[in-house]
N, C-alpha and C positions, 0 to 999 in steps of 0.2 A: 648734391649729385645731380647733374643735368642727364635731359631724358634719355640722350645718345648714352652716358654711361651708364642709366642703369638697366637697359636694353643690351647691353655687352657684358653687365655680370650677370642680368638674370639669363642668357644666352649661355652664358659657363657654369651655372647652376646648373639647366638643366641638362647641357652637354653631359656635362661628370656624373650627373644622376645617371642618364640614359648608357653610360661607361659603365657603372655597378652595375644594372640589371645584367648585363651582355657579359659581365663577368661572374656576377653569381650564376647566369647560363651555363657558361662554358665550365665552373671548377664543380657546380652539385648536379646540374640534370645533364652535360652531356659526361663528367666528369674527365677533362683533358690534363694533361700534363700542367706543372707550370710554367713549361715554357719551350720551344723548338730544342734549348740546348741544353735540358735538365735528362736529357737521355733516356726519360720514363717512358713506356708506351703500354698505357693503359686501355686505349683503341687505336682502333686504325682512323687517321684523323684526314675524312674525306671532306670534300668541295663543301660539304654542306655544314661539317663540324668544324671549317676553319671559319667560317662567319660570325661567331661572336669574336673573334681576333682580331679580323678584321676592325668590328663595329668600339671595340675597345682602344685601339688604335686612334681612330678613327677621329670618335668621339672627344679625348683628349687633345688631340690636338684642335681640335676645332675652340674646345675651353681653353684652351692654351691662348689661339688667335682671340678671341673674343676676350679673355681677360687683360692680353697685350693692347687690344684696342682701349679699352674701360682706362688702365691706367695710361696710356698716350693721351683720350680725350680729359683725363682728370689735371697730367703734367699741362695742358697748354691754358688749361681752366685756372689754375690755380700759379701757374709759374714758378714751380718746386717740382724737384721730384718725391715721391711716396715715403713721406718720412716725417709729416707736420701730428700726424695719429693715431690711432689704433686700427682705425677703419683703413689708412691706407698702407700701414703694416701688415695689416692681415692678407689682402688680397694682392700684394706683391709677395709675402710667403708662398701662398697659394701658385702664384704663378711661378715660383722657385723651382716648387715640387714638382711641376708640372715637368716644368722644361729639363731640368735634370733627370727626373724622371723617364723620359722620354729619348734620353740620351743614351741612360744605361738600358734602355728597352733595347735600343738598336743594336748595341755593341754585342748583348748578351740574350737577347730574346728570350728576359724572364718575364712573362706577363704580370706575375705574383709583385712583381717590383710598383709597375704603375697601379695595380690593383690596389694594393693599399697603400700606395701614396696619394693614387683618387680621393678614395677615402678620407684620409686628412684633409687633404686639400676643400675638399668639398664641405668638409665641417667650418674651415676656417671662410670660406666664401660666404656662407649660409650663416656664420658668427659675422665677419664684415656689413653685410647684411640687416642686420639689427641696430648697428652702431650708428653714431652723429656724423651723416657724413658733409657737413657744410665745412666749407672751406674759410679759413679763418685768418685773421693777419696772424705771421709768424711771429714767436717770440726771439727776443734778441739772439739768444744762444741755436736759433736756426735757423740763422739767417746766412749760411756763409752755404749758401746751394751748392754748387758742384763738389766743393769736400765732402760735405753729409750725402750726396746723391750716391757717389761712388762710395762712402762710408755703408751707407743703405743697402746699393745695389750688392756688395760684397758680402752684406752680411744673408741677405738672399739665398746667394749660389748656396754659402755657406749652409744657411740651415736646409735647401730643398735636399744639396748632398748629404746630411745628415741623416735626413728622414727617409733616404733610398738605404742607406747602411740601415736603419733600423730596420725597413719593410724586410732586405733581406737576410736582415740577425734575426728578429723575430720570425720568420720563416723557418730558418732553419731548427731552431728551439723546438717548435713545435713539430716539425717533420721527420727530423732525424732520430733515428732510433740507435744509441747503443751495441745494441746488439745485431743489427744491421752491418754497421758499418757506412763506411763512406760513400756515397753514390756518385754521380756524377750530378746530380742535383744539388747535394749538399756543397758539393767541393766548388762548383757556380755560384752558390750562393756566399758561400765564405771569401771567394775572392771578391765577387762584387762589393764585399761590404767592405772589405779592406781598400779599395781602390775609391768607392766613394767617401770615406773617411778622409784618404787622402788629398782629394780635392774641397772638402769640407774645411778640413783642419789649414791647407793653404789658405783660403778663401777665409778663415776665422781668424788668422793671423793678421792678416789683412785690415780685418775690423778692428781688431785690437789696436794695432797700428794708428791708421786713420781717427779710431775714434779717439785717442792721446791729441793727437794733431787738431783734432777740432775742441777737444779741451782746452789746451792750452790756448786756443785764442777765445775760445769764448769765455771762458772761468780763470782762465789765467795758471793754471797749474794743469798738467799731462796726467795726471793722475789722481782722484781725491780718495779713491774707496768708496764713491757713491756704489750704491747695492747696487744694481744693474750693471754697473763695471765689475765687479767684486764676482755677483754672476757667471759676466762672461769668461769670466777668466778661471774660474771653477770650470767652466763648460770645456774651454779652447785644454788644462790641465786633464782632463778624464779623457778626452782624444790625446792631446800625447801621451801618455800614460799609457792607449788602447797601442799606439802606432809603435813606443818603446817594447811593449811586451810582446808586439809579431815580430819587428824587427831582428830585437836582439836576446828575445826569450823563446821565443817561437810558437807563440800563441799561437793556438788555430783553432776552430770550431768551438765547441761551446763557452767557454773559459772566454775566448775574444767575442761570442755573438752576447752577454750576458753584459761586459762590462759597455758593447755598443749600445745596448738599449739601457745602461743606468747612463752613460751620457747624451744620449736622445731626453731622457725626461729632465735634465740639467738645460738642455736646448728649449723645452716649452717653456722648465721655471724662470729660466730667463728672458723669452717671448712676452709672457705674461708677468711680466715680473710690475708691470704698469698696474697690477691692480692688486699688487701686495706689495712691492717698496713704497718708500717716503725717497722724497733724492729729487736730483737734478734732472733723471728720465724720466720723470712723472709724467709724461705729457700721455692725452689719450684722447 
């Protein structure tokens, strides 16, 4: 890692950290809504309580630019894109979460979404962080850059959209009451998860796809059952399965928020799956 890049991750370290505090501000000591369009109004939310929103905003996107820089200075360093090992898997995750992240912030104005997709994200930087990040000659089987880039990049979108479906399954689990009923928060937060699912599970198919395509020329066969393939395809099956049961069963709230976050943790074991399979993905 050269000193320009690790001046752009330790820059989106501290960003994301400086994002938690402003958001532990705003959800325990001023205690605001989760978000402009969750319709709670637990204060009146003046000039001065909208500034950790702001700084939460903010903040993320600035980790955002600085982790975009870190991997830009890494891709011209190395002449690959983020996909030789585990160091530059992680902080291209990170940077998934972000940006997707940050997408469904706009559309849907749940802060609770980037909040704890920060959070991941910033574990996974602070994990990048620890790891070998010298750059190393490629092994045969990744050497065919632009398929694996776009293999890479896709599986990206894929999991940061995942990890928005979970911030807002998981949310809703713990928010919604029963005997409540529906709010206009809950009902936010069940569609976002359904709609980031749906760009998850495009963008996983994808990978699926691609990653056959770069089998077959590097191993010679589109498919072997190496565990990490085997994984994803367990992962890409518990999203259809989520998207079959709203569709044409009519999944909604908790029943659909429960089986999103069992396939979120199908999504890390497969992340991570480099340091519990034996296989062809072994790289790290």
């Amino acid at each position: 890692m050269d000193n320009a890049e690790s001046v752009g991750l330790l820059a989106a370290i501290i960003s994301l950290g400086i994002e938690v505090i402003a958001s532990v501000w705003r959800y325990v000591v001023l205690k605001l809504p989760a978000g402009e369009a969750s319709g709670v109004k637990t204060v009146a939310i003046t000039g001065s309580n909208k500034l950790p929103g702001y700084v939460v905003v903010w903040m993320i996107t600035l980790s955002l630019a600085c982790t975009t820089v870190a991997i830009i200075l890494r891709a011209v360093e190395t002449g690959h894109g983020p996909f030789s090992n585990m160091y530059e898997f992680s902080v291209s995750f990170a940077w998934g979460i972000m940006a997707v992240g940050l997408y469904f912030w706009w559309r849907y104005r749940l802060y609770v979404l980037i909040t704890i997709g920060s959070l991941i994200a910033l574990g996974l930087l602070i994990f990048a962080s620890t790891l070998p990040s010298q750059s190393l000659t490629l092994v045969p089987a990744l050497q065919q850059s632009l398929l694996l880039t776009v293999h890479v990049a896709s599986a990206v979108i894929a999991y940061g959209a995942f990890t928005i479906s979970f911030a807002a399954a998981i949310t809703y689990l713990l928010r919604n009451n029963p005997q409540d009923g529906e709010n206009k928060e809950s009902i936010s937060l069940d569609k976002v998860s359904y709609h980031a699912v749906t760009v998850g599970f495009l963008f996983m198919t994808l990978v699926i796809i691609l990653g056959a395509l770069w089998a077959d020329i590097a191993w010679g066969s589109y498919w072997s059952w190496d565990p990490k393939e085997t994984a994803s395809l367990v992962t890409w099956l518990l999203f259809a399965s989520y998207l079959h049961a709203r569709v044409m069963r009519g999944w909604r709230g908790k029943k659909a928020a429960v089986l999103i976050v069992i396939g979120f943790l199908a999504v890390i074991f497969t992340f991570f799956g480099n340091y519990i399979f034996t296989g062809l993905h072994s790289y790290r």
